[in-house]
ChimeraX commands (.cxc) that place a marker at each C-alpha (Angstrom):
marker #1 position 1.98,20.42,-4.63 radius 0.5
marker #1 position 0.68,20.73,-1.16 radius 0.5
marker #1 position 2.35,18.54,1.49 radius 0.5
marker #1 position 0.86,18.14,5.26 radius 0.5
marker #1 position 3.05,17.26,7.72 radius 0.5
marker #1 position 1.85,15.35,11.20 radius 0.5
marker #1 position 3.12,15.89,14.46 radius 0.5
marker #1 position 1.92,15.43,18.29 radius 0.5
marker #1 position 0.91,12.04,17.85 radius 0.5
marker #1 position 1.84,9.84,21.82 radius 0.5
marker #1 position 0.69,7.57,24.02 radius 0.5
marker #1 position -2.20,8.83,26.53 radius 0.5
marker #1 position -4.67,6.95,28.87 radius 0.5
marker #1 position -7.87,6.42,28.64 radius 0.5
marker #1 position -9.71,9.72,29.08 radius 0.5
marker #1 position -7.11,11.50,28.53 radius 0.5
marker #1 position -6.22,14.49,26.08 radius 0.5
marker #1 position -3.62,15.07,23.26 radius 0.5
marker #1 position -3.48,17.83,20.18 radius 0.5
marker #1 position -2.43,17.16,16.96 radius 0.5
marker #1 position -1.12,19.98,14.35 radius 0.5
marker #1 position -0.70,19.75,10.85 radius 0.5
marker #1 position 1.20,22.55,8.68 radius 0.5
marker #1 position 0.62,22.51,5.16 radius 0.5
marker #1 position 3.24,23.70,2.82 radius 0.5
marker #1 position 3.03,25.10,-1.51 radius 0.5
marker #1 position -0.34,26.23,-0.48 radius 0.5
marker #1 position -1.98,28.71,-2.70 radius 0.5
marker #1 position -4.69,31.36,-2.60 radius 0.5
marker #1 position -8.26,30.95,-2.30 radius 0.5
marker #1 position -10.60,27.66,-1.16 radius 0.5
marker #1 position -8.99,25.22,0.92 radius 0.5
marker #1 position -9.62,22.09,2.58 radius 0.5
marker #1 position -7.83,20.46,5.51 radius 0.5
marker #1 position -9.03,17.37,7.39 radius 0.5
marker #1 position -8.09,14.30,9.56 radius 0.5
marker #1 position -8.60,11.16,9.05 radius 0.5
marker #1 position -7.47,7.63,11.07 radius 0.5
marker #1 position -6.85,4.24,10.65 radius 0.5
marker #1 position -6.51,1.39,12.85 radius 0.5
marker #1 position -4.84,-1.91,12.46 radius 0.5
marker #1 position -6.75,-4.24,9.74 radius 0.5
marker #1 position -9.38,-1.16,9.27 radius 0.5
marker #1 position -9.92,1.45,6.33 radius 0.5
marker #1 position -9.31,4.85,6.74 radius 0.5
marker #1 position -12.08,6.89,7.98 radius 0.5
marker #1 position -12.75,10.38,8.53 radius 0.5
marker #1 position -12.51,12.14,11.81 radius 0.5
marker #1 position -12.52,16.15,11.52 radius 0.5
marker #1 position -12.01,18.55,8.87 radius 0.5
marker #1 position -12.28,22.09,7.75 radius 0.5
marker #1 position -12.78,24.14,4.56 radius 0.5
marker #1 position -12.32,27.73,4.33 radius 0.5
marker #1 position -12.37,30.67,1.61 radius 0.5
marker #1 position -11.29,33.93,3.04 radius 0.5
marker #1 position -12.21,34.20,6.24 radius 0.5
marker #1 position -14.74,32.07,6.75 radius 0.5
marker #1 position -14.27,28.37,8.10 radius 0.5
marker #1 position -16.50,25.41,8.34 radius 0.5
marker #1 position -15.70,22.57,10.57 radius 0.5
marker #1 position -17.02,18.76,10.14 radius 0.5
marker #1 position -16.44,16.10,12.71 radius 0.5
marker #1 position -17.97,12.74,12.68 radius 0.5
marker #1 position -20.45,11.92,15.00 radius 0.5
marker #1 position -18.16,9.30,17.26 radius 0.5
marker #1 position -15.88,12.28,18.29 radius 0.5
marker #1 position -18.77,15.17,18.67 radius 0.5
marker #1 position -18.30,17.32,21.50 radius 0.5
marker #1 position -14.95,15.68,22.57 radius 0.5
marker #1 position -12.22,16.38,19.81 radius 0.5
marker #1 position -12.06,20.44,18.65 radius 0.5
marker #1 position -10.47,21.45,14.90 radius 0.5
marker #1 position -9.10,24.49,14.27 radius 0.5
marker #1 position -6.91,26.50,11.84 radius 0.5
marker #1 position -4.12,29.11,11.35 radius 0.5
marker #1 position -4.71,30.46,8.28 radius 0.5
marker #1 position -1.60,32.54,8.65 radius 0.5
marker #1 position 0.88,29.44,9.27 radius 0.5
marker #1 position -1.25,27.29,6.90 radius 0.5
marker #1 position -1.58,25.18,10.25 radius 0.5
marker #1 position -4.65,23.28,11.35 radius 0.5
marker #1 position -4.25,21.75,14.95 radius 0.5
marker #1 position -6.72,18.71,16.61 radius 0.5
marker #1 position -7.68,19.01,20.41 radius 0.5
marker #1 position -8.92,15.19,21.30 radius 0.5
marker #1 position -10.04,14.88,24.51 radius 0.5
marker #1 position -11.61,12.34,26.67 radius 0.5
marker #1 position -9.86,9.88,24.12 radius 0.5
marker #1 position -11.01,6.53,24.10 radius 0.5
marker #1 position -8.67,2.87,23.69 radius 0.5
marker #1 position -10.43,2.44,20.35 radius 0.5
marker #1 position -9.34,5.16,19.02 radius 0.5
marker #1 position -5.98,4.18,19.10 radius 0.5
marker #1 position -4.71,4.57,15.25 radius 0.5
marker #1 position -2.43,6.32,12.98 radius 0.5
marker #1 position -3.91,10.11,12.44 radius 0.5
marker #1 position -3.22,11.07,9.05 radius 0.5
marker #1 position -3.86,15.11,7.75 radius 0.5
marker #1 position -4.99,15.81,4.27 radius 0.5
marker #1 position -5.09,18.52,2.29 radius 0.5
marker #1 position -6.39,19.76,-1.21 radius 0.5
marker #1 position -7.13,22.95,-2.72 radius 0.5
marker #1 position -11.07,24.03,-3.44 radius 0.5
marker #1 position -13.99,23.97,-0.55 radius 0.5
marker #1 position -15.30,20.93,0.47 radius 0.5
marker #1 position -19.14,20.00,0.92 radius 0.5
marker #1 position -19.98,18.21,4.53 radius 0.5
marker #1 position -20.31,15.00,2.35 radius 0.5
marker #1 position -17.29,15.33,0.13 radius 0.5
marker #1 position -14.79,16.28,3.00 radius 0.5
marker #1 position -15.48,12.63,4.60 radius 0.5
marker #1 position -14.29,11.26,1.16 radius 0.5
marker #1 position -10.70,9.68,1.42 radius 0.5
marker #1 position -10.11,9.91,-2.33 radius 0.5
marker #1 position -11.33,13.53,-2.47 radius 0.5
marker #1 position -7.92,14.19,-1.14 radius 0.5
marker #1 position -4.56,14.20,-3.16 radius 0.5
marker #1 position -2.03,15.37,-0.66 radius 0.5
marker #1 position -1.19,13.04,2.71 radius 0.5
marker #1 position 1.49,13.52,5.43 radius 0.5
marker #1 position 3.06,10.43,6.61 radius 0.5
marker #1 position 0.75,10.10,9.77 radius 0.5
marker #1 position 1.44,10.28,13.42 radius 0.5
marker #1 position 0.55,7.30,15.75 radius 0.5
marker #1 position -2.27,8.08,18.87 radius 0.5
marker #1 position -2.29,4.81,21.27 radius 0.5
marker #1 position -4.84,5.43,23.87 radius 0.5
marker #1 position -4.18,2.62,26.62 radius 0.5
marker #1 position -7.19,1.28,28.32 radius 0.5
marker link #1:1,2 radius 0.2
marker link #1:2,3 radius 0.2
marker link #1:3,4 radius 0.2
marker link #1:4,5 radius 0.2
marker link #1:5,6 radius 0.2
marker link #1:6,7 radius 0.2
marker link #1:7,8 radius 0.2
marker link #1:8,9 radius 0.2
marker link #1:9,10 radius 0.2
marker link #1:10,11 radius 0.2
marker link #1:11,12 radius 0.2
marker link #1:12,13 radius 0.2
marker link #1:13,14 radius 0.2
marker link #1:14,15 radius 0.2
marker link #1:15,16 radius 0.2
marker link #1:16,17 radius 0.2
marker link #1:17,18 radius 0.2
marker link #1:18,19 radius 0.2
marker link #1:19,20 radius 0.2
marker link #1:20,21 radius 0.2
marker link #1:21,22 radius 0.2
marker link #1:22,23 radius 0.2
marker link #1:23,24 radius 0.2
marker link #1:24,25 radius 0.2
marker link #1:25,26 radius 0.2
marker link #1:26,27 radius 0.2
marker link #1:27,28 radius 0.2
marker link #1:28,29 radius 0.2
marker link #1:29,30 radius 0.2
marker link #1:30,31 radius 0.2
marker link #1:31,32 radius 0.2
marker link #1:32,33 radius 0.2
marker link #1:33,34 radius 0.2
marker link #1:34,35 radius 0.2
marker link #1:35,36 radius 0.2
marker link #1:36,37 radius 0.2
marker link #1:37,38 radius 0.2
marker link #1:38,39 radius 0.2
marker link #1:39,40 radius 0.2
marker link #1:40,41 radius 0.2
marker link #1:41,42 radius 0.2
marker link #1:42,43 radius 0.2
marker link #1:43,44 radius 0.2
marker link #1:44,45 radius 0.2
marker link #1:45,46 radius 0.2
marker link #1:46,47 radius 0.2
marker link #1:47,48 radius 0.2
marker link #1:48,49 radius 0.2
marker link #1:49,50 radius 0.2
marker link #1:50,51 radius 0.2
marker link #1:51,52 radius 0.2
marker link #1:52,53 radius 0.2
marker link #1:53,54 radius 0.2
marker link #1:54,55 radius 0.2
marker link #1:55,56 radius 0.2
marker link #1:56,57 radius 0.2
marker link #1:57,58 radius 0.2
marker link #1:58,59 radius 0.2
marker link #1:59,60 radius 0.2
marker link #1:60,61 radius 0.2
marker link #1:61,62 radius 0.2
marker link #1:62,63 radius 0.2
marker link #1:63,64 radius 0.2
marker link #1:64,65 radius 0.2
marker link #1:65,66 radius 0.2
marker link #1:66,67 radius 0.2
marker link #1:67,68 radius 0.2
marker link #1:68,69 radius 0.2
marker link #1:69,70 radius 0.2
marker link #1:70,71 radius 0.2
marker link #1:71,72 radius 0.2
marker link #1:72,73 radius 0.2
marker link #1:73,74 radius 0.2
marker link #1:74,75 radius 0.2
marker link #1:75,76 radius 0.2
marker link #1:76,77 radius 0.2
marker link #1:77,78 radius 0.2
marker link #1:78,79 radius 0.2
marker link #1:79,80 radius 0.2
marker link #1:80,81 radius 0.2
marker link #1:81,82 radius 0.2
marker link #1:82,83 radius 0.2
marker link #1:83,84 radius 0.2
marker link #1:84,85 radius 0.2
marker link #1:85,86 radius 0.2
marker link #1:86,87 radius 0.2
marker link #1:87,88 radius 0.2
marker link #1:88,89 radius 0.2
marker link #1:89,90 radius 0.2
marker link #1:90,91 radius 0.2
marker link #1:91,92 radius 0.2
marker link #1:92,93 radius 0.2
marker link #1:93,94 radius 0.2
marker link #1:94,95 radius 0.2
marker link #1:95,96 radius 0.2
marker link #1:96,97 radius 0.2
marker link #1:97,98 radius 0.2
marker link #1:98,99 radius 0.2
marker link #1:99,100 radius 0.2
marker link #1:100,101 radius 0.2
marker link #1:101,102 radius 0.2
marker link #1:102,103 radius 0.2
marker link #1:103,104 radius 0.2
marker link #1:104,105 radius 0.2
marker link #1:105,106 radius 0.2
marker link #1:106,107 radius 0.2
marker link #1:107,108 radius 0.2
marker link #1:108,109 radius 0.2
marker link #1:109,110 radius 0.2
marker link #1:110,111 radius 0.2
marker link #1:111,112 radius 0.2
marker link #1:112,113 radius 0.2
marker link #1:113,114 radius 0.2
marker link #1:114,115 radius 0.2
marker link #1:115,116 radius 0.2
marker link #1:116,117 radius 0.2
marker link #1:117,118 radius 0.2
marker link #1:118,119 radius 0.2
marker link #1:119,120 radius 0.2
marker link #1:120,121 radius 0.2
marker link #1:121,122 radius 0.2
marker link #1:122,123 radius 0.2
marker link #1:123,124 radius 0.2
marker link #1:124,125 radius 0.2
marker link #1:125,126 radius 0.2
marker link #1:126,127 radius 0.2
marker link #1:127,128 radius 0.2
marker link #1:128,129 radius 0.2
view
């Protein structure tokens, strides 16, 4: 059974930066999946960035709200996959969960909360305004 584990999570300013990493443990050979997802108070969980790799070749996924500000990438090595956010915003503030599951994952699928099997416990990101 694979089990993520969170860390990095803080408070940060508006505009501000902060990296998340995520080490995944009892993982096993071949396609894998990795992502990060959020939730804020009194909201569902929703998708933020993700990756799926066989070999070595990865494929990143980020929704469109965090584009060209927040940066996924992986240690295949240390079963590790780390999230750069930058320029944060105050509604992003949330708990940042990683999830992990053996097999790839199609650009639709990977934005699928029950697609996933394995959770870490989450890390909390306030972003004060």
């Amino acid at each position: 059974q694979v089990q993520p584990v969170e860390s990095g999570g803080g408070m940060v300013q508006a505009g501000g930066s902060l990296r998340l990493s995520c080490a995944a443990s009892g993982r096993t050979a071949g396609g894998y999946t990795m992502a990060w997802f959020r939730q804020a108070p009194g909201k569902e969980r929703a998708f933020v960035a993700g990756v799926t790799w066989r070999g070595g070749t990865n494929y990143t996924f980020y929704a469109d709200s965090v584009k060209g500000r927040f940066a996924i990438s992986g240690d295949n090595a240390k079963n590790t996959i780390y999230l750069q956010m930058n320029n944060l915003k105050s509604e992003e503030t949330a708990v940042y969960y990683c999830a992990a599951r053996e097999g790839l994952s199609t650009q639709q699928t990977i934005r699928v909360v029950k697609s996933f099997r394995s959770w870490g416990q989450g890390t909390q990101v306030t972003v004060s305004s």
